[in-house]
N, C-alpha and C positions, 0 to 999 in steps of 0.2 A: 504494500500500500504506500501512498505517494501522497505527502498532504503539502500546501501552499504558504505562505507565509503566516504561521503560527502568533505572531507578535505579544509574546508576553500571556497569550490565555492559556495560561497553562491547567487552571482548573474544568471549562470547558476540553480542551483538547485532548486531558487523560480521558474523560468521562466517555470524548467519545471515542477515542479508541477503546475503551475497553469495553464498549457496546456493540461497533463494528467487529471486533473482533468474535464478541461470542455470538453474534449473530449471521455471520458470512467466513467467519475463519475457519481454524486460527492461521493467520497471518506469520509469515516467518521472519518479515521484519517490516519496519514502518520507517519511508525516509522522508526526510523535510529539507523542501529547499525555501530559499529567501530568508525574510527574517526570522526568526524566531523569537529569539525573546522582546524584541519591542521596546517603545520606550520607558512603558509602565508594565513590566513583569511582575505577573502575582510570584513573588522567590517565597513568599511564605506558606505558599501549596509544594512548590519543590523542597522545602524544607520537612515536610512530613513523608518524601519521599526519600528524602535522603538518608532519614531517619529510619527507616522502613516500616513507621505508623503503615504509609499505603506503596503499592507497588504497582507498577507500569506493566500492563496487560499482554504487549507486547516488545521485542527491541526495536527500539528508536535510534533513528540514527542521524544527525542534525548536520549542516555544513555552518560554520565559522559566521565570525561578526563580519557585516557590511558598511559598520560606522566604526572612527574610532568610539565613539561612549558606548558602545555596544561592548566590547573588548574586557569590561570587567565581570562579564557575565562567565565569560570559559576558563578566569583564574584561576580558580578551585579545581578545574578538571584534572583528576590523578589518572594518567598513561589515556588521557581520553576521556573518562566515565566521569560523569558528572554525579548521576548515582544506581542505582539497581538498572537496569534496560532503559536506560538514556545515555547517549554515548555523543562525542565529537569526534567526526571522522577524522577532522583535520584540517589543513589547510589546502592540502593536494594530494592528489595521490589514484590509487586502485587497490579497493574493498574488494576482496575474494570473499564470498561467503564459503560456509562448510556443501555447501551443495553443486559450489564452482560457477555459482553467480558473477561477473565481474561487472564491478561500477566504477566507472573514473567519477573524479568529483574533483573540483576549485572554486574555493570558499572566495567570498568578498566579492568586492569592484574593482574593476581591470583599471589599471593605471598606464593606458597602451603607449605611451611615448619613455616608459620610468625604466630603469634598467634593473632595477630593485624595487621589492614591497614591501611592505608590512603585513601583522596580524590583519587586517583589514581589505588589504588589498591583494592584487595580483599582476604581474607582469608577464611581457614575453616571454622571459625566462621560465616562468611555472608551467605556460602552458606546454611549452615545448618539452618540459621535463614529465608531464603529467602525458605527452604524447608519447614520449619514450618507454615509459614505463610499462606501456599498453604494447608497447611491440615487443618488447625485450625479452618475451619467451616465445619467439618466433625465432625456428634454427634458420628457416630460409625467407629472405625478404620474397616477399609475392607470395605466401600464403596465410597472409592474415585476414580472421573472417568477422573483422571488426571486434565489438565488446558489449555486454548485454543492454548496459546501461549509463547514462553521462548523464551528471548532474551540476546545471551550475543555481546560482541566485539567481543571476541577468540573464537577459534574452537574448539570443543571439543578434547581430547585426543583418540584416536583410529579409527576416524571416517575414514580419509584416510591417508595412511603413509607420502607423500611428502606435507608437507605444512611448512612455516614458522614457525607458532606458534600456538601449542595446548597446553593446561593444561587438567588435571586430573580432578582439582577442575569444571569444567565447564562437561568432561564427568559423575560426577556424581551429581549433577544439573537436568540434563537431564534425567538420570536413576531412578531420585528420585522424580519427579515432574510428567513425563510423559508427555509432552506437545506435543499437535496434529501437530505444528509445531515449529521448532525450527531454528531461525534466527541469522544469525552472520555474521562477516565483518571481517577485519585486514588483510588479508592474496592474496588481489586481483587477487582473484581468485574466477570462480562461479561455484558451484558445488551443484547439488540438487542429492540427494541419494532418491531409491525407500525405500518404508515406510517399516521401521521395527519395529516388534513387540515386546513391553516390556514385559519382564515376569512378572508375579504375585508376590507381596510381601505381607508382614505385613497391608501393607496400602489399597491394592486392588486384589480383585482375579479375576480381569478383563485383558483378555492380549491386553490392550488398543497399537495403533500402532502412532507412531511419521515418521514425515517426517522433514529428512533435508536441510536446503537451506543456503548455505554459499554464500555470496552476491561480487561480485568485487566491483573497488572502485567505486562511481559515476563521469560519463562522460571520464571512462580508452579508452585510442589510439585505445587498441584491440577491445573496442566494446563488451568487457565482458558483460552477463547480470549485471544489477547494481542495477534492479528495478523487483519488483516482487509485483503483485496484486491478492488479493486472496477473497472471499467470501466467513465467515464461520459463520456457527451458535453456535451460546456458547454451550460448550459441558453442561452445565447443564441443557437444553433445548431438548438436543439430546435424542432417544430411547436408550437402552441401546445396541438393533440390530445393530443400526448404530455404536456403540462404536467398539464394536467387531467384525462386519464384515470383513473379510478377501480379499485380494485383490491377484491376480493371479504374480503380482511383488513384493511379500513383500520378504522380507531379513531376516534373524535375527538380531539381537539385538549388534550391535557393541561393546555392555560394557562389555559386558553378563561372558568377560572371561578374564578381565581386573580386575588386585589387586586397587582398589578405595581406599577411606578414609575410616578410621574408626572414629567412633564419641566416645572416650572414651574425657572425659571431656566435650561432648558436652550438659549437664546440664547448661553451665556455659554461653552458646551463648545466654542465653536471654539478659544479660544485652547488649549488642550489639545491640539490635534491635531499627531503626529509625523509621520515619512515611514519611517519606514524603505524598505521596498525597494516596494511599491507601493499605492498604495491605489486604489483601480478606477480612477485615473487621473486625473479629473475632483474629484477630491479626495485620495488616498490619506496614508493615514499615518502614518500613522502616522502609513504605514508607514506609506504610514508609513511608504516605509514602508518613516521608520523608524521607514522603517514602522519599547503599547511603551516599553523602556526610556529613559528622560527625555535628547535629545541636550542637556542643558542641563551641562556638564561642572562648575558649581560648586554644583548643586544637593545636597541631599541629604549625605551622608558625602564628608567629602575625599578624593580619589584624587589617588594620584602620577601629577605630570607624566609622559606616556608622552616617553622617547626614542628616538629614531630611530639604528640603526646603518646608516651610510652605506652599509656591504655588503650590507643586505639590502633595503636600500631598492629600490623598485620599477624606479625614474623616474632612479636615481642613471646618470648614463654609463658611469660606472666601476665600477656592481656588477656582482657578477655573477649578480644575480637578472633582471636589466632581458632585455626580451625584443626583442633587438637587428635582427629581421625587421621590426620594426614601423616602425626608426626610415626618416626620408624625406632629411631635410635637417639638418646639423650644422653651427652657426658658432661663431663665439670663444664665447659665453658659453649661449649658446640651441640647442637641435633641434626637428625639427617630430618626430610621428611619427602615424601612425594609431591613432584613439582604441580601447583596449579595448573591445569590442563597441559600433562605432561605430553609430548613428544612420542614417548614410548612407555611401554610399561614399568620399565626402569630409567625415567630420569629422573634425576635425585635435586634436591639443594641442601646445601649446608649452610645453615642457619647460624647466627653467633646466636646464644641466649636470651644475654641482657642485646642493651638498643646498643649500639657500635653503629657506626658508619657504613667501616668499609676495612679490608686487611692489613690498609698501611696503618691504620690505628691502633693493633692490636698489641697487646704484652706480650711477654717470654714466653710466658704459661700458655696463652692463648692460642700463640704460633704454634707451638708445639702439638698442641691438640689437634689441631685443624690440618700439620701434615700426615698425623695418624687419621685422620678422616679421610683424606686424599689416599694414602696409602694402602689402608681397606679398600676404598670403593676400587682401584686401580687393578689388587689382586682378584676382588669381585668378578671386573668384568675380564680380566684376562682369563679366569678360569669356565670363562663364558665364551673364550675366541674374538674378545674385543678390547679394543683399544680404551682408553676411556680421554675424554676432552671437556677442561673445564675449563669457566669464563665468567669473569665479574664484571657487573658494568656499575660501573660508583657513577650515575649520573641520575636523577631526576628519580631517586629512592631511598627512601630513609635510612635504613637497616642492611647491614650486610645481608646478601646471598649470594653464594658462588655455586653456578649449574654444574653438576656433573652427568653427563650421557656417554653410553657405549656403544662405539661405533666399530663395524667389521673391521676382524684384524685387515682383509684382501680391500677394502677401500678406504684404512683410516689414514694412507698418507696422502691421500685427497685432501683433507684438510686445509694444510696448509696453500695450498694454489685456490680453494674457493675461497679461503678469508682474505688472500692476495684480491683476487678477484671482484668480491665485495668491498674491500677497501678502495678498489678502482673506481667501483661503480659509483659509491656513495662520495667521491673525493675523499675519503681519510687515510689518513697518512700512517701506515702502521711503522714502528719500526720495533726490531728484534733487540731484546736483553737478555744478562742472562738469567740461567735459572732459579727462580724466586726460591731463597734462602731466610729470609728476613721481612718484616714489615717495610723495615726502610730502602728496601729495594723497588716499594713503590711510591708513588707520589703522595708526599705528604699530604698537600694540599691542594684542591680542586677536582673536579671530575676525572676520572680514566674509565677505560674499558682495557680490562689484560686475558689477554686466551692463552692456557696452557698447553699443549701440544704432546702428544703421546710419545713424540722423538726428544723432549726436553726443551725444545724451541718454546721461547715467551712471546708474545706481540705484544705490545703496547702502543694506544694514543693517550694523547689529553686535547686531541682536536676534536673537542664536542660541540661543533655550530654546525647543526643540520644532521647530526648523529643520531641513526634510525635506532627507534628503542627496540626493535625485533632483529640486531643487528646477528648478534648469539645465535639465534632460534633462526635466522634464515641462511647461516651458514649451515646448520646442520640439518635443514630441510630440503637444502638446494640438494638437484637433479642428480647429479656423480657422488651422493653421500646416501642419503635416505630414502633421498627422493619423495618427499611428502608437504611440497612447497605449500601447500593448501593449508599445513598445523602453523604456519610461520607466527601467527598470531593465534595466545593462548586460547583469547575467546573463543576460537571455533572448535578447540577440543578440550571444553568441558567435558564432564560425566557425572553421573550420577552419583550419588553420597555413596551409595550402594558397590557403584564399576570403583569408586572410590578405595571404598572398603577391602575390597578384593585387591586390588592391585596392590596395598599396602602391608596388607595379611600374606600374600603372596612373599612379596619383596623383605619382608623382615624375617620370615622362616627361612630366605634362601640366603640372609645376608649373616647368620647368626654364627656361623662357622668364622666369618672375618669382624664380630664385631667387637671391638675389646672393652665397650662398656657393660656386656652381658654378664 
């Protein structure tokens, strides 16, 4: 389901999703373009959701501010989720769902002459990285069958002459991506165009067909549509018949005769690229993906250091938020426990106790523990024919955790060439240390991300502007590893308390022989 600019009615807008939903669903996700929260947001209805007095019926998934006064509304959002099924895509990027749905999305108003944006806005730069993103798991140029769905705020430029506000940057998004449907808000007004057929480029010789749906705002006087629900199967699933088929009301191509962007300098748009929560995987992100709003935290206007209260902390032992089924193994300073929407059956985190940071902060005692936890997990999975590969990211999380997962002994020297490779893609700059002996072998202070490596090789940055937070999880989802680029982002492989329980009960009977706190 697809709903129109939301503006702040947040208490109408749950009530009616969650009437739509038990009446035509259930729904497997609900997106929002344009504004959202408006300039008088009820936040004191969000407030009981955050709380989880009340819970949102379906997941929501909203695009970014188009003002800056809009911009204090996504502060709070932790890795995205603002709270329970209300989520920020981001600022750019391509949303995989777990079903292999793909959605491009660019948040904000195009700034098309700006060589740079903000939270708010978007440049040539995004959209070209938001275009690349969509191709990047294409081994061969010419056989891309477009992408299910594109989401901006604005309307594209050319589509109809009278409207508030259209950009350029956004008609050629469209032109360049190919998306079976394409969703937008700002302009309240609803307006669905009969499906026109993209021409052939570089990228496909398929004249794959888009249809348009500009959304009015939600609950407008007039009774505009506002809400639109649709049923589609991921175009990677589809015949290629169906791709092409022609339809008795198809249009040409609104762009078709339209002077667009040219991309001279756009070599240069990789370092731009975020993560937020996924970006087709092979590239994403943004998020991206984060997947999108800039992960660069000194960039832009000052914001307050976030602090962490130790009770509500996630990871803490002793809050009482932590979700205590998960944990495996508990010693003096460290626990193991089963990753939130783990990877595999056995990916692990190691947890510090108390709130800590991060490992460059740790005592004598502490170090020491934690390479007996590496140690264990390492004989673990060798006696399982795998490698084991761990990685910290100290960036935009309170509390230590450091992932551990087992990767096949015949592909875990793979490794090292995808995180080369990923560091390419995202622009970050790894370079090799040596093998971590001590806390102070890491950076005292500020953000890192360090990957251990099964041959003893360390990587490390500290270049965190535009550093994708599924950076970890899409190294070892990528295609020559796993191969499961779809889990890159936790959220889609949830389980049940129950697939929970089991994998836990499993993992601690097989881990008991190596565990030295038993």
């Amino acid at each position: 389901m697809v709903c129109g600019d939301v503006r702040g009615k947040l208490k109408s807008f749950f009530v009616r999703i969650e009437n739509v939903n038990k009446k035509s669903g259930p729904f497997d996700l609900v997106l929002c373009v344009g504004d959202f929260f408006g300039n008088n947001a009820e936040m004191e209805v969000l407030q009981e959701y955050k709380r989880n007095i009340k819970s949102v019926a379906a997941p929501v998934y909203i695009l970014g501010p188009t003002r800056k006064d809009l911009v204090q509304y996504y502060a709070e959002a932790q890795d995205g989720d603002i709270c329970t099924n209300l989520s920020y895509l981001g600022k750019r990027g391509v949303y995989t769902t777990s079903g292999g749905l793909k959605i491009a999305y660019i948040s904000g108003s195009s700034q098309e002459s700006a060589t740079e944006s903000n939270e708010w806005t978007y440049s040539k730069a995004d959209v070209i990285a938001v275009r690349d993103s969509c191709l990047a798991s294409k081994a061969n140029m010419g056989d891309f069958r477009g992408i299910d769905i594109l989401l901006t705020s604005q309307w594209p430029f050319g589509m109809q002459e009278k409207v508030k506000t259209s950009c350029k940057l956004a008609s050629w998004l469209a032109n360049a991506v190919k998306p079976r449907y394409h969703f937008c808000g700002l302009n309240d007004e609803f307006y669905e165009s009969p499906p026109y057929r993209n021409l052939p480029d570089k990228n496909t010789q398929m004249e794959l067909a888009t249809r348009f749906v500009g959304l009015a705002s939600f609950g407008n006087a007039e009774k505009k549509k506002h809400i639109y629900a649709l049923s589609i199967m991921p175009v990677e699933k589809m015949r290629i018949l169906e791709l092409i088929q022609k339809t008795t009301d198809e249009i040409s191509s609104p762009y078709q005769n339209l002077s667009l962007l040219t991309e001279s300098g756009g070599t240069n748009t990789e370092e731009k690229r975020d993560d937020q929560y996924f970006y087709d995987m092979n590239s994403y992100d943004d998020n991206r993906r984060n997947k999108r709003r800039s992960n660069d935290p000194n960039q832009g206007q000052k914001r307050t250091r976030p602090t962490f209260d130790q009770e509500k902390c996630w990871f803490c032992l002793s809050a009482g938020s932590i979700e205590k089924h998960l944990i495996i193994s508990v010693g003096d300073h460290f626990y193991l426990a089963l990753a939130k929407g783990p990877i595999t059956e056995t990916h692990i985190l190691i947890l510090s106790i108390t709130h800590i940071q991060c490992a460059a902060l740790l005592s004598e005692a502490q170090w020491t523990e934690l390479v007996r936890f590496k140690q264990a997990l390492t004989q673990f999975y060798a006696d399982r024919d795998q490698k084991v590969f761990f990685y910290e990211r100290n960036f935009k999380t309170g509390h230590l955790q450091i992932n551990a997962i087992g990767i096949d002994d015949n592909v875990a020297w793979k490794i090292q060439h995808v995180l080369e490779d990923k560091g390419e893609e995202y622009s970050v700059q790894l370079e090799k240390i040596p093998k971590l002996s001590a806390p102070s072998d890491l950076p005292e202070r500020g953000p890192y991300f360090v990957a251990e490596l099964p041959d003893d090789t360390v990587m490390l940055t500290r270049q965190m502007k535009g550093f994708p937070l599924h950076f970890g999880r899409e190294i070892i989802c990528a295609d020559n590893l796993l191969n499961c680029e779809e889990k890159a982002d936790w959220r889609q492989c949830n389980c049940t308390k129950e697939q929970e329980d089991e994998m836990v009960k499993n993992f601690r009977e097989s881990f008991k022989p190596y565990d030295f706190t038993v």
